[in-house]
N, CA, C and O atoms as CSV, one atom per row, in Angstrom:
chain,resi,resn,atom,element,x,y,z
A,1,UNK,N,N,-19.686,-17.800,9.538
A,1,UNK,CA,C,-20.158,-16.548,8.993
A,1,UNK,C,C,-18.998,-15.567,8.919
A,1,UNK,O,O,-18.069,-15.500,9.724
A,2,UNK,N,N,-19.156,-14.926,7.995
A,2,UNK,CA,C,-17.942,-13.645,7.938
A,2,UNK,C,C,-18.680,-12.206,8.076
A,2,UNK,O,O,-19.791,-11.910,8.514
A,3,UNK,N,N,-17.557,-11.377,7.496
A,3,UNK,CA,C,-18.189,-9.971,7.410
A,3,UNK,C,C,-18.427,-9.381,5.992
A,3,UNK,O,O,-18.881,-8.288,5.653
A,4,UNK,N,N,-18.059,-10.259,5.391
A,4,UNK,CA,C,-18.556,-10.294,3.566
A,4,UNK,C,C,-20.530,-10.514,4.005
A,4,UNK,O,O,-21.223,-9.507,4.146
A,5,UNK,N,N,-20.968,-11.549,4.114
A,5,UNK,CA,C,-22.217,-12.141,4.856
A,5,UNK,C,C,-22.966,-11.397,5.389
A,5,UNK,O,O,-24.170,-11.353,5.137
A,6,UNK,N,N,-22.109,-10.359,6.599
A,6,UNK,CA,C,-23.048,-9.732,7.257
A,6,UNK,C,C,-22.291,-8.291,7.589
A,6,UNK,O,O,-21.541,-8.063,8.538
A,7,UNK,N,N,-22.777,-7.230,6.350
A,7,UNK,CA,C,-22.300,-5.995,6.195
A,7,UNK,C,C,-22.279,-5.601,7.360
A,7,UNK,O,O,-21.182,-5.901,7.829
A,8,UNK,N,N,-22.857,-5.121,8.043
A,8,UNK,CA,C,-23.578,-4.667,9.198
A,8,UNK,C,C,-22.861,-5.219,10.654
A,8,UNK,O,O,-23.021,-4.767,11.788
A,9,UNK,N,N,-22.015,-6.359,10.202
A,9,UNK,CA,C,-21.546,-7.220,11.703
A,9,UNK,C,C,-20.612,-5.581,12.329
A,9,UNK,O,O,-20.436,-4.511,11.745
A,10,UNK,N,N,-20.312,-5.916,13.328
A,10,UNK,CA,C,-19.701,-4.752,14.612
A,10,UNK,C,C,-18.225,-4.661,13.653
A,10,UNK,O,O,-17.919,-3.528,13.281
A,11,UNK,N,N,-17.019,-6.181,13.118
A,11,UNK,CA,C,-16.032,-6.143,12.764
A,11,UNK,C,C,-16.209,-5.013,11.636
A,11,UNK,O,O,-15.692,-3.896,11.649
A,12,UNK,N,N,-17.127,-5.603,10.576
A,12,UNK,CA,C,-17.878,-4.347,9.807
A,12,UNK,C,C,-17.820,-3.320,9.910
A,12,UNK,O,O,-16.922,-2.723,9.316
A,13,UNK,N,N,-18.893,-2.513,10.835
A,13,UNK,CA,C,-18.721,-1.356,11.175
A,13,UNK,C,C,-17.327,-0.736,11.690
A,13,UNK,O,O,-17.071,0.412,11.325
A,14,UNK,N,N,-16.419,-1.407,12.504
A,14,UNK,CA,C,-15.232,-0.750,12.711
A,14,UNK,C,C,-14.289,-0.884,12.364
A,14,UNK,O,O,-13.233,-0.697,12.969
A,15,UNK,N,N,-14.501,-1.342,11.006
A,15,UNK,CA,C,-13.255,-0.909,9.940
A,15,UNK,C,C,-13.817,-0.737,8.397
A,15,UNK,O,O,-12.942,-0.875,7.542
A,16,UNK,N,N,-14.688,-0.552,8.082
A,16,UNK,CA,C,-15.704,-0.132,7.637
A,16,UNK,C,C,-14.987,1.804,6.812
A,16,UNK,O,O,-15.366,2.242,5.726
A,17,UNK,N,N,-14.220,2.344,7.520
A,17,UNK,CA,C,-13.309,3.604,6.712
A,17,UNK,C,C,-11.978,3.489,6.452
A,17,UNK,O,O,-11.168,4.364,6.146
A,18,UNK,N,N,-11.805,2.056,6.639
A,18,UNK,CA,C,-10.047,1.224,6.570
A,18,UNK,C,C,-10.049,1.444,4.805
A,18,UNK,O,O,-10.910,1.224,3.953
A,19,UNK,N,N,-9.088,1.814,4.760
A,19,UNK,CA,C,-8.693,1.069,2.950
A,19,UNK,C,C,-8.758,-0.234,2.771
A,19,UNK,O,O,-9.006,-0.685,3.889
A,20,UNK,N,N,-8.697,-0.917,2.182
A,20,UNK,CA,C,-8.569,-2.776,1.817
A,20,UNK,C,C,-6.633,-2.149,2.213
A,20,UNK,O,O,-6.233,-2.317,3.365
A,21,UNK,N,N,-6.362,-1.963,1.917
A,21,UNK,CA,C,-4.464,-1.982,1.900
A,21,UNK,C,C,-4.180,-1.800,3.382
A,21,UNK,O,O,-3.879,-2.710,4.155
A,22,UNK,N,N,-4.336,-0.297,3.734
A,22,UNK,CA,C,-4.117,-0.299,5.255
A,22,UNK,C,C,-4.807,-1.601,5.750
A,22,UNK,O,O,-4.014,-2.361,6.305
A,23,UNK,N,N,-5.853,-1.963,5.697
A,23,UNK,CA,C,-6.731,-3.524,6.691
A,23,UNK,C,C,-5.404,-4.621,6.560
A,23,UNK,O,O,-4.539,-5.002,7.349
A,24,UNK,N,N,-5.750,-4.928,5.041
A,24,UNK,CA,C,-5.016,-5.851,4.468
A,24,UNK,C,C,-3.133,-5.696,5.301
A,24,UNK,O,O,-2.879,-6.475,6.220
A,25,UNK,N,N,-2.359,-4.976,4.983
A,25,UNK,CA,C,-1.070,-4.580,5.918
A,25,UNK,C,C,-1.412,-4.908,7.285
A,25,UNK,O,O,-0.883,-5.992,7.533
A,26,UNK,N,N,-2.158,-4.405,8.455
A,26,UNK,CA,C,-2.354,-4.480,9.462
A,26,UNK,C,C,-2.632,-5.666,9.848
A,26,UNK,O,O,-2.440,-6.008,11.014
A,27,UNK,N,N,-3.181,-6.567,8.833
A,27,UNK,CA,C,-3.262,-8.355,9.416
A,27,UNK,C,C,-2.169,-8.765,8.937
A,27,UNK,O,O,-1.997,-9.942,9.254
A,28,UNK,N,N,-1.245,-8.305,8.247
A,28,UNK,CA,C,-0.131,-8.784,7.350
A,28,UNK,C,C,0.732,-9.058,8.667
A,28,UNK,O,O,1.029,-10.198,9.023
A,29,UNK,N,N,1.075,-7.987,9.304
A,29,UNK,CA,C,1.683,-7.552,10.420
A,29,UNK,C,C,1.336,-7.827,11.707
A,29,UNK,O,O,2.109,-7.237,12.461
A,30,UNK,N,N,0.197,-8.708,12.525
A,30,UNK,CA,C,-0.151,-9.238,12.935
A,30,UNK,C,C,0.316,-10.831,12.854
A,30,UNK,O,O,1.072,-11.421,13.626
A,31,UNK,N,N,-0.366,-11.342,11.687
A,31,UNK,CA,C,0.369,-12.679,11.620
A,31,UNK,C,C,2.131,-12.972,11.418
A,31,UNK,O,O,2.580,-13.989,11.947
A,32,UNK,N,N,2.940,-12.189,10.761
A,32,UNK,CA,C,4.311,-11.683,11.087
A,32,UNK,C,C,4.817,-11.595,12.503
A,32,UNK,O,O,5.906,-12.041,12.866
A,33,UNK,N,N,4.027,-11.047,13.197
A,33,UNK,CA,C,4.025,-10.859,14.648
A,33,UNK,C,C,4.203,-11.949,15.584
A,33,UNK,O,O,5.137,-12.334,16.287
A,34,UNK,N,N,2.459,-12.500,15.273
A,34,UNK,CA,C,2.332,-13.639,15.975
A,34,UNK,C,C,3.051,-14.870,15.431
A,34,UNK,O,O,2.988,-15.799,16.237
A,35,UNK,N,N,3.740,-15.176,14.268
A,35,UNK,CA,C,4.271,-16.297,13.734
A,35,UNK,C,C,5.902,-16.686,13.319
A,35,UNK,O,O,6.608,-17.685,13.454
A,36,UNK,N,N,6.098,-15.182,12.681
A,36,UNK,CA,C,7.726,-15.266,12.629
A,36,UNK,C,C,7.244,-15.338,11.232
A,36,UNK,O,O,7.829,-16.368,10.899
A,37,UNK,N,N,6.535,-14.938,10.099
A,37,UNK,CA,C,6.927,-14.951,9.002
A,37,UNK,C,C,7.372,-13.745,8.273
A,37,UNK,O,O,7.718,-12.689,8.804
A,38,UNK,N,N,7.334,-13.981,7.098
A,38,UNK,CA,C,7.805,-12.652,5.900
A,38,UNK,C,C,6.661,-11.855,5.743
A,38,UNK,O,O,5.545,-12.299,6.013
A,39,UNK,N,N,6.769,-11.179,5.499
A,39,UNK,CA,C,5.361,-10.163,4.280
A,39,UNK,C,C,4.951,-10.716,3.701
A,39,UNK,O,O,3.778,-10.986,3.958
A,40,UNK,N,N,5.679,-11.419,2.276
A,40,UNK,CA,C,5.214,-12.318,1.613
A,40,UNK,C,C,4.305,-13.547,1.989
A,40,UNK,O,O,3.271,-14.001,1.500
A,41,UNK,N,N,5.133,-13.921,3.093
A,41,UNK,CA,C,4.522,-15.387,3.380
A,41,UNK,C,C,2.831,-14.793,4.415
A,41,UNK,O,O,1.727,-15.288,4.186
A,42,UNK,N,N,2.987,-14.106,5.081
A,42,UNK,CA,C,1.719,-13.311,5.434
A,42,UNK,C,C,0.423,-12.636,4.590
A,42,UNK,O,O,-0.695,-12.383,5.038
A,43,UNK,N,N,1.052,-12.380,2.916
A,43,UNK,CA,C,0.436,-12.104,2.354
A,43,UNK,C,C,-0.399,-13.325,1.728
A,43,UNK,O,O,-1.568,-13.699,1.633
A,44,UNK,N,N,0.665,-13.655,1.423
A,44,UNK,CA,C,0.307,-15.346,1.037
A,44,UNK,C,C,-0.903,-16.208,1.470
A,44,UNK,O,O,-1.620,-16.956,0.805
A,45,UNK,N,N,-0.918,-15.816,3.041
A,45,UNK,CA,C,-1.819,-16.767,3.847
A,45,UNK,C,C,-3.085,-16.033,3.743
A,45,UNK,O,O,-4.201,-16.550,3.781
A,46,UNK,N,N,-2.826,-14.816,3.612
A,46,UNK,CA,C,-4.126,-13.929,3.845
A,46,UNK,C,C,-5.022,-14.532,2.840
A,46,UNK,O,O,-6.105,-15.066,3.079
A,47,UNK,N,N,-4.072,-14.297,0.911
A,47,UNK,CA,C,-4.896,-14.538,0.291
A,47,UNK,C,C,-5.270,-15.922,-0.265
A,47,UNK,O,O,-6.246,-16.086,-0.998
A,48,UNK,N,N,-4.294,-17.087,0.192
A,48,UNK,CA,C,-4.958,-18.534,0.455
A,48,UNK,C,C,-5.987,-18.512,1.213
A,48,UNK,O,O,-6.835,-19.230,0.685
A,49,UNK,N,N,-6.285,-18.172,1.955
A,49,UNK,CA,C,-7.013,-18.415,3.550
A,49,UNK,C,C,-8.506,-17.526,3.021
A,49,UNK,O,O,-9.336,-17.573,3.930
A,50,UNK,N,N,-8.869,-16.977,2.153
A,50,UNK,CA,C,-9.769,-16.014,1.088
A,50,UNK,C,C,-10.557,-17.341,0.348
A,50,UNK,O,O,-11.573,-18.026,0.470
A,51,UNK,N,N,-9.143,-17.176,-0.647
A,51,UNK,CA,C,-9.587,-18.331,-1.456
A,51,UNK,C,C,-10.333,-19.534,-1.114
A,51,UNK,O,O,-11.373,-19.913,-1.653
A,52,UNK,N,N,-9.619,-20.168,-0.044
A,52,UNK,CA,C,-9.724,-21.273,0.544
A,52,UNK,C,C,-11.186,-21.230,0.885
A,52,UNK,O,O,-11.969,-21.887,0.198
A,53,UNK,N,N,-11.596,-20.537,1.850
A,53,UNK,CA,C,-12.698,-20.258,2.245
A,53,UNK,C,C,-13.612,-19.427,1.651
A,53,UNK,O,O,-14.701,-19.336,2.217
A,54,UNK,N,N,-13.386,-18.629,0.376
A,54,UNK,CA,C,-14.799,-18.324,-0.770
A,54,UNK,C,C,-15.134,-16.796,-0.267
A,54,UNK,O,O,-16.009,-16.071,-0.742
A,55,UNK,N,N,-14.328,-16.508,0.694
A,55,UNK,CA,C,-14.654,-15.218,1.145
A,55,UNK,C,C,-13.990,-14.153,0.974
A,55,UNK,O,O,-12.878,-14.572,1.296
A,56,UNK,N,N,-13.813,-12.899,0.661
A,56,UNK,CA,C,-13.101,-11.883,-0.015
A,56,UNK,C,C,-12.193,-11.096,1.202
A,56,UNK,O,O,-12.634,-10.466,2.163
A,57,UNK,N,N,-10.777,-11.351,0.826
A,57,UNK,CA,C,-9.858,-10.849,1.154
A,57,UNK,C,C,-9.757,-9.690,2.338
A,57,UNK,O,O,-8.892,-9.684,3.213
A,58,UNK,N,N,-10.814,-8.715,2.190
A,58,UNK,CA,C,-11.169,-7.709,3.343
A,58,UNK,C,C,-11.582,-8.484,4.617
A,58,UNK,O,O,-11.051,-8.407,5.725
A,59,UNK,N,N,-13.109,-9.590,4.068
A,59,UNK,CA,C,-12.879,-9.866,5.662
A,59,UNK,C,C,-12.500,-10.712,5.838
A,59,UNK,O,O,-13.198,-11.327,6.644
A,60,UNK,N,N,-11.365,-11.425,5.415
A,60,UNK,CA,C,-10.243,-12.328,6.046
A,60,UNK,C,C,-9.090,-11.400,7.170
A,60,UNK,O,O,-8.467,-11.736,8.178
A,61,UNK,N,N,-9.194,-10.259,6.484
A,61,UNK,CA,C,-8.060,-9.322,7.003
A,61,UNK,C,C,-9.052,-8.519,8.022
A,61,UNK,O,O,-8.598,-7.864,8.960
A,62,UNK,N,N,-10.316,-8.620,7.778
A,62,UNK,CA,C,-10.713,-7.812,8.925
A,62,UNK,C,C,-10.626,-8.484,10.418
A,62,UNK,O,O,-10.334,-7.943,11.485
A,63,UNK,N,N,-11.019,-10.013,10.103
A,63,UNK,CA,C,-11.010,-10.888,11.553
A,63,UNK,C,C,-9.042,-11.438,11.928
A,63,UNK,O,O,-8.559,-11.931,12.948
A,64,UNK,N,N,-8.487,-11.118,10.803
A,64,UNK,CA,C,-7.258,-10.965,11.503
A,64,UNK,C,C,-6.968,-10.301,12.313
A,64,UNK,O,O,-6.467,-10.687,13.369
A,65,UNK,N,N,-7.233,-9.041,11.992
A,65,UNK,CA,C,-6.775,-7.754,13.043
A,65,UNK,C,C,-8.128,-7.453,13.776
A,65,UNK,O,O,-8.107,-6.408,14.427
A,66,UNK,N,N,-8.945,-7.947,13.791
A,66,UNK,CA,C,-9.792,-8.231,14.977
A,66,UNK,C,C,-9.567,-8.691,16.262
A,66,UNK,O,O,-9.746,-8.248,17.397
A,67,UNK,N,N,-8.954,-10.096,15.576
A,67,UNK,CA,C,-8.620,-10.997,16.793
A,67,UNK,C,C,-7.466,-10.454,17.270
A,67,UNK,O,O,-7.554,-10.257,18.482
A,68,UNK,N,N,-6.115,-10.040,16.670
A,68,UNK,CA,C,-4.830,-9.322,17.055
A,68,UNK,C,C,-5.093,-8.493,18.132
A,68,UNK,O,O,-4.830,-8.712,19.315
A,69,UNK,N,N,-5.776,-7.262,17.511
A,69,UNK,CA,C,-6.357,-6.473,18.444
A,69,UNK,C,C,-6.767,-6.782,19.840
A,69,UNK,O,O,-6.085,-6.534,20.835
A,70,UNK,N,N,-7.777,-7.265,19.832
A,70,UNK,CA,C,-8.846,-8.107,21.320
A,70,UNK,C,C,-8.311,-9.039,22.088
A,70,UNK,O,O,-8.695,-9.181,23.249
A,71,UNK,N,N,-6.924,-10.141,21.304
A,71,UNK,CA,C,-6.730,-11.186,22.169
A,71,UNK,C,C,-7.465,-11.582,23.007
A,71,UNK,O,O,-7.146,-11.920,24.147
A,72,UNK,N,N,-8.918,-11.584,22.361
A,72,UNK,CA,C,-9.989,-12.063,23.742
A,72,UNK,C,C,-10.746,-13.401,23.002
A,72,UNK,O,O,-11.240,-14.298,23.685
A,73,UNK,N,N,-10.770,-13.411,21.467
A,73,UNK,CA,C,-11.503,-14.449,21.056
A,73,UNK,C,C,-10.660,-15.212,19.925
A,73,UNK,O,O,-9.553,-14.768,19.622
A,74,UNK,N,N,-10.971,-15.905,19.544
A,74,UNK,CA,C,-10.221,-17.208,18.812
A,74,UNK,C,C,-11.086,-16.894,17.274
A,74,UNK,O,O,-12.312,-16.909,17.163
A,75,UNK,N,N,-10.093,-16.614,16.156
A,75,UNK,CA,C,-10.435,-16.299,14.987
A,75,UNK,C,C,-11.625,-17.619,14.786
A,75,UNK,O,O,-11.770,-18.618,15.492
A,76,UNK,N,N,-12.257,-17.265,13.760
A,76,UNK,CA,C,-13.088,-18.352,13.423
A,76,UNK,C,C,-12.886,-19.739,12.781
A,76,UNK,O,O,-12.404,-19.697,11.649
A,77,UNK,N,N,-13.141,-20.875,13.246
A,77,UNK,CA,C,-12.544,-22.179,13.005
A,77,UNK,C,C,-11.947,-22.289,11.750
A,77,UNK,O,O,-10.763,-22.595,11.612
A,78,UNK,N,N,-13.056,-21.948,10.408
A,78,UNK,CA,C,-12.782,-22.039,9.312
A,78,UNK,C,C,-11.393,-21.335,8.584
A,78,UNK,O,O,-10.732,-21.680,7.605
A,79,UNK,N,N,-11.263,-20.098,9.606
A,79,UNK,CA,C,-9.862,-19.052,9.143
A,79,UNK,C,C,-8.942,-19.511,9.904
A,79,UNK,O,O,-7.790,-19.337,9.505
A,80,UNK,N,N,-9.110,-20.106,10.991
A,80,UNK,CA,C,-8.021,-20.599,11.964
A,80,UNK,C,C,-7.314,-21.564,11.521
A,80,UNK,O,O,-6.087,-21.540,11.428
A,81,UNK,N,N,-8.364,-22.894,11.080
A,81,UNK,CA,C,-7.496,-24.026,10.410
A,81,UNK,C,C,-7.074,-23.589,9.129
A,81,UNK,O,O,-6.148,-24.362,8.888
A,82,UNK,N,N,-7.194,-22.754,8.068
A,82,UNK,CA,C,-6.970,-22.574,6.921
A,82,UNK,C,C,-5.399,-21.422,7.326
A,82,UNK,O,O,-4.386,-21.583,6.646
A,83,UNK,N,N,-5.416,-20.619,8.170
A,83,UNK,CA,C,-4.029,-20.339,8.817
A,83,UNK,C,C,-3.361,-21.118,9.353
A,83,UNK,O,O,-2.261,-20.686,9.010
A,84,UNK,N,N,-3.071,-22.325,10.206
A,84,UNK,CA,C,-3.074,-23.208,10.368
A,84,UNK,C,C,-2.381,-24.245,9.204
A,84,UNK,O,O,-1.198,-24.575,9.289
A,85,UNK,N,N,-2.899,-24.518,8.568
A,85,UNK,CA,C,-2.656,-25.489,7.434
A,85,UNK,C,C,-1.582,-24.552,6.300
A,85,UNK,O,O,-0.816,-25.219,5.604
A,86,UNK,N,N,-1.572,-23.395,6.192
A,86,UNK,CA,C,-0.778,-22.529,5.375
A,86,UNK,C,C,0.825,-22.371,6.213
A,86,UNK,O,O,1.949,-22.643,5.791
A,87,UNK,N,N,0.443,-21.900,7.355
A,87,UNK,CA,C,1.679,-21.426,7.935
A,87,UNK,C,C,2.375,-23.237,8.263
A,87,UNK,O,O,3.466,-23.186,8.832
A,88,UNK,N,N,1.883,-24.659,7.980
A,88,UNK,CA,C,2.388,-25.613,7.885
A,88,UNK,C,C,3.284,-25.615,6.695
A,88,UNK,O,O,4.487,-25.872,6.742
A,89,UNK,N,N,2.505,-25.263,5.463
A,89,UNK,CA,C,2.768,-25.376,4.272
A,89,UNK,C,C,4.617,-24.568,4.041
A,89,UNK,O,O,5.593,-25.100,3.514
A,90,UNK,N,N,4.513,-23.224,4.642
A,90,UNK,CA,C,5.427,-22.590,4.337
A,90,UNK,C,C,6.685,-22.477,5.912
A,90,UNK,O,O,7.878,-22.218,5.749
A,91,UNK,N,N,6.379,-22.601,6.591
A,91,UNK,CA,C,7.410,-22.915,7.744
A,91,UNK,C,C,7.976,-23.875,8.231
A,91,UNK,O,O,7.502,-25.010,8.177
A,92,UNK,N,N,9.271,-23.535,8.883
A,92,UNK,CA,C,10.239,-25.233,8.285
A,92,UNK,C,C,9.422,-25.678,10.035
A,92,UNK,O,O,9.569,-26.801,10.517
């Protein structure tokens, strides 16, 4: 399930007055963080990892910087392996 799915989820509500750009940047910079990549290549994954999974770009970027944030829970399988399989694609 995402937060496209379920307007209303908590990730929802608290980012919910984010721009798509500020959200979108803030997971950019997160996975940069946690991985060692570019902007590009962060952007990249965001919007493979969308695609991939049928779900719109906001809440891909919202459960990025969800999980960044909290370091308490493990992104969701479907976004995890699809990050996962990208940051294979583009890192030596």
């Amino acid at each position: 399930m995402n937060c496209a799915e379920h307007p209303g989820s908590e990730i929802g509500q608290r980012y919910g007055h984010e721009t798509d750009a500020s959200l979108v940047a803030r997971a950019e910079a997160a996975l940069m963080a946690a991985h060692g990549c570019t902007p590009q290549v962060a952007a990249g994954i965001l919007t493979g990892v969308a695609r991939s999974a049928g779900t719109e770009l906001r809440a891909v970027a919202e459960t990025v910087a969800a999980v960044a944030e909290s370091n308490a829970q493990a992104p969701p399988e479907t976004v995890r392996a699809a990050i996962t399989c990208a940051l294979r694609n583009v890192l030596p």
